[in-house]
ZAMARGU-4260 file (C-alpha; in steps of 0.2 Angstrom, whole numbers, plus 5000, padded with zeros to 4 digits):
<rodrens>
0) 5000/5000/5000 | 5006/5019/4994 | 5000/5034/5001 | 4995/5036/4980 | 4986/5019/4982
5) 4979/5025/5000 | 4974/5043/4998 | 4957/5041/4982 | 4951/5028/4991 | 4948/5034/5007
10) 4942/5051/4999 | 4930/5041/4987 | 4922/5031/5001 | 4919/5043/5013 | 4909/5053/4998
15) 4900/5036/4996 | 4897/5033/5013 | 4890/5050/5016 | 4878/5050/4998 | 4871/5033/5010
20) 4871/5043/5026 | 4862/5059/5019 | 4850/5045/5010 | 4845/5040/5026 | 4849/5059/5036
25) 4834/5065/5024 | 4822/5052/5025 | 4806/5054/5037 | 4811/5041/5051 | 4826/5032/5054
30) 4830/5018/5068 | 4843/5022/5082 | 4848/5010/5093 | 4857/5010/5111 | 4874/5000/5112
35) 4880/4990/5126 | 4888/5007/5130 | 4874/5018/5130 | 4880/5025/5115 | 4866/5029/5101
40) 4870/5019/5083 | 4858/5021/5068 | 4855/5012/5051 | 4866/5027/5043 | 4881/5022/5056
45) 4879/5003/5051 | 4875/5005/5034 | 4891/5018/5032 | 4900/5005/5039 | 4896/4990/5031
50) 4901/5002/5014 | 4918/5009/5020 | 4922/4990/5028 | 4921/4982/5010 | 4928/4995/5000
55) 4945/4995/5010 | 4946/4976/5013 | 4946/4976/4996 | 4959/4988/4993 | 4971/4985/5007
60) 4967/4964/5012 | 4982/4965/5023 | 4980/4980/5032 | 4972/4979/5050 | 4955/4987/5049
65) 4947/4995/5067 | 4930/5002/5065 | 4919/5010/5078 | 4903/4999/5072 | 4915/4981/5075
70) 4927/4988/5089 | 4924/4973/5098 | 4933/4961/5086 | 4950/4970/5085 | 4964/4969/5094
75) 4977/4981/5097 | 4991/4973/5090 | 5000/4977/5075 | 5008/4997/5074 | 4999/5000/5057
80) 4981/5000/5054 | 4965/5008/5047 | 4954/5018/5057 | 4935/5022/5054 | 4922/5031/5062
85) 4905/5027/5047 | 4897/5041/5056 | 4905/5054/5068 | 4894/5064/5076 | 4878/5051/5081
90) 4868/5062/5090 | 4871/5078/5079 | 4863/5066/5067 | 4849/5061/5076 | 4843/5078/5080
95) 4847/5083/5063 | 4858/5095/5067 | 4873/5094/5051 | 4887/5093/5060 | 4893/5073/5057
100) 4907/5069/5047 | 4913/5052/5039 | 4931/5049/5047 | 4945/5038/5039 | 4963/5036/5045
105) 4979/5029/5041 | 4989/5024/5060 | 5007/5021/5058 | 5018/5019/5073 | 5006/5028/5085
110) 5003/5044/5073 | 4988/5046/5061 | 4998/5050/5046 | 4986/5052/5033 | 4967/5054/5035
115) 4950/5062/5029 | 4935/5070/5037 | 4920/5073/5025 | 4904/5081/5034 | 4892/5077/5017
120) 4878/5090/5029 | 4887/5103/5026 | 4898/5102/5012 | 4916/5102/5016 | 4929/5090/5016
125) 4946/5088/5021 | 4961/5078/5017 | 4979/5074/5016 | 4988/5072/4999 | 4999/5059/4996
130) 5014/5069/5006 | 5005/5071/5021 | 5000/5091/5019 | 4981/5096/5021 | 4968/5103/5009
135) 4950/5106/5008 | 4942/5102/4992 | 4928/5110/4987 | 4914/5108/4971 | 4905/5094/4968
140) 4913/5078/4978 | 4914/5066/4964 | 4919/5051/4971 | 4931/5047/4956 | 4938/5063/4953
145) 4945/5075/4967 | 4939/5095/4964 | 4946/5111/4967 | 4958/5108/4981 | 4965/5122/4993
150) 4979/5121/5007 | 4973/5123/5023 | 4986/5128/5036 | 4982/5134/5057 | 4981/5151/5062
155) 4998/5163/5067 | 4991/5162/5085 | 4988/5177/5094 | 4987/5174/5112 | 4978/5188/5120
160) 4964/5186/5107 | 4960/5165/5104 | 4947/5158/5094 | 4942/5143/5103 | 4932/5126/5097
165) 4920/5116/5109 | 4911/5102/5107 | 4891/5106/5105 | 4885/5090/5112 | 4898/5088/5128
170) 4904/5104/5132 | 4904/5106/5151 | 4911/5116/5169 | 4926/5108/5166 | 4931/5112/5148
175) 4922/5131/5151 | 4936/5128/5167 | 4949/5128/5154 | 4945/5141/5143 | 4944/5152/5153
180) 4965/5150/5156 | 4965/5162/5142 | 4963/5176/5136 | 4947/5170/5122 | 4942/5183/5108
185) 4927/5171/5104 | 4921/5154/5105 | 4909/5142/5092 | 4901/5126/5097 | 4904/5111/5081
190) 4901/5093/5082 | 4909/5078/5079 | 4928/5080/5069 | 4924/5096/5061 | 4932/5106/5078
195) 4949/5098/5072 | 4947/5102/5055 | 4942/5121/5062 | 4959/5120/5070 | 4970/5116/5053
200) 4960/5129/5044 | 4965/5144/5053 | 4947/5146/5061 | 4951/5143/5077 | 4966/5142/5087
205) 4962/5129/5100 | 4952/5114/5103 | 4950/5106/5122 | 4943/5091/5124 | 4938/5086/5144
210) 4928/5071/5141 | 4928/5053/5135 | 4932/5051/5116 | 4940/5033/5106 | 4951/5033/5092
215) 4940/5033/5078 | 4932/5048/5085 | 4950/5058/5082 | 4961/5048/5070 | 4956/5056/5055
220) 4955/5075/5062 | 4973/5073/5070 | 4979/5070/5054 | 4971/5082/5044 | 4978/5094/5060
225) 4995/5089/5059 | 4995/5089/5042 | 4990/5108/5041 | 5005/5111/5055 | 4993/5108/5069
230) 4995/5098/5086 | 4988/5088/5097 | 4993/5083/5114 | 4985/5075/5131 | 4979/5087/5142
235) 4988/5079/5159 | 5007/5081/5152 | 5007/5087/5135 | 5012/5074/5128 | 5010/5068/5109
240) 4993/5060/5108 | 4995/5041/5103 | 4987/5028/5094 | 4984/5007/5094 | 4981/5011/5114
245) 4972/4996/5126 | 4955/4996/5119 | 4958/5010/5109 | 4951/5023/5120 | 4958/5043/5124
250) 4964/5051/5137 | 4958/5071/5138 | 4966/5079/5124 | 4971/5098/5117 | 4970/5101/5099
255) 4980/5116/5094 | 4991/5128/5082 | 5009/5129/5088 | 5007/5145/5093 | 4996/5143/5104
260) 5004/5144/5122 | 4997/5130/5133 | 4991/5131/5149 | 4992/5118/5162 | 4977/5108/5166
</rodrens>
């Protein structure tokens, strides 16, 4: 496998999976389930999975696969892999809110080095090339055919007036706790992976995140991030956030540009 090889496939299935996921998004009804961890899943998340599952099996047969939908099947052997979330962003689904991306990752040695976050709801997507730089494309998402493409890189940080990202769905005292280290010019609410991507375009400066998340929640954004000369750290030390951890789950993490001057937890 190439990152040539790697990069219009993961591209032209998250396109397909979201034309599935919007299909389903803009139907009258749809079913959602409860996992055995409380967690919602829909026919969208199972259908988006069974889609992106097939299409890089088929690519890539000896590549290790990790998806949200069949988590408890993998283990965590093995220091490169695949890594999916179908649908990113449950809830914001759910309540038909837009803000759920399709997110598709390359691990190798603990780092997400090439990825791709496509929100279909509202119309942006974001990659790394083959070289491991970001873009956003923009047009008409053909999945065959990759549009007009941009570079995306984070802001020049100024620290007495910070944009900052929140989650829309968890955001709570402890991550308002946080922010209010620093000196904030503003703050937006975005779901799901799109707060990463907000990170690498410049749009905001700083993404904390005080709560529960897996690696398929992040994999792909991370990339897209570090690939637009982002970061991403744990919140206790500050040290590089890994991957391919026991059962796959986070520690609390901060999402960032390098200008950005941290503050302790």
């Amino acid at each position: 496998m190439t990152y040539d090889d790697l990069i219009p496939v993961m591209r032209r299935l998250a396109i397909e999976a979201g034309a599935k996921i919007m299909e389903i998004y803009n139907s009258d009804e749809f079913e959602v389930k409860v996992k055995s961890d409380e967690s919602p899943v829909t026919e969208a998340d199972e259908a988006a999975d069974a889609l992106i599952s097939a299409g890089l099996r088929a690519a890539f047969p000896d590549v290790m696969l990790v998806t949200e939908e069949q988590a408890d099947s993998h283990s965590t052997s093995g220091d490169t892999f695949l890594i999916v979330d179908p649908l990113d962003g449950t809830k914001e689904f759910i309540h038909r809110r837009g803000d759920f991306t399709v997110n598709i990752a390359l691990v190798e040695k603990g780092v997400p080095t090439r990825g791709v976050v496509y929100a279909p709801a509202r119309e942006r997507m974001f990659f790394t090339l083959a070289d491991g730089s970001a873009v956003e494309e923009t047009g008409a998402f053909d999945p065959d055919t990759i549009g007009e493409t941009k570079a995306i890189r984070v802001a020049d940080s100024d620290n007495s007036a910070l944009m900052v990202v929140a989650s829309k769905s968890h955001r709570d005292q402890a991550t308002d706790d946080y922010i209010n280290k620093y000196a904030v010019k503003d703050s937006k609410s975005a779901g799901s992976s799109l707060k990463f991507c907000l990170v690498a375009t410049g749009e905001a400066d700083l993404y904390p995140r005080v709560g529960r998340t897996m690696e398929w929640d992040t994999a792909a954004g991370h990339a897209v991030l570090g690939g637009a000369g982002g970061k991403v750290v744990r919140f206790d030390d500050h040290s590089p956030l890994t991957y391919g951890k026991d059962g796959y789950a986070n520690p609390f993490f901060i999402a960032y540009a390098p200008g950005v001057e941290l503050k302790k937890a």
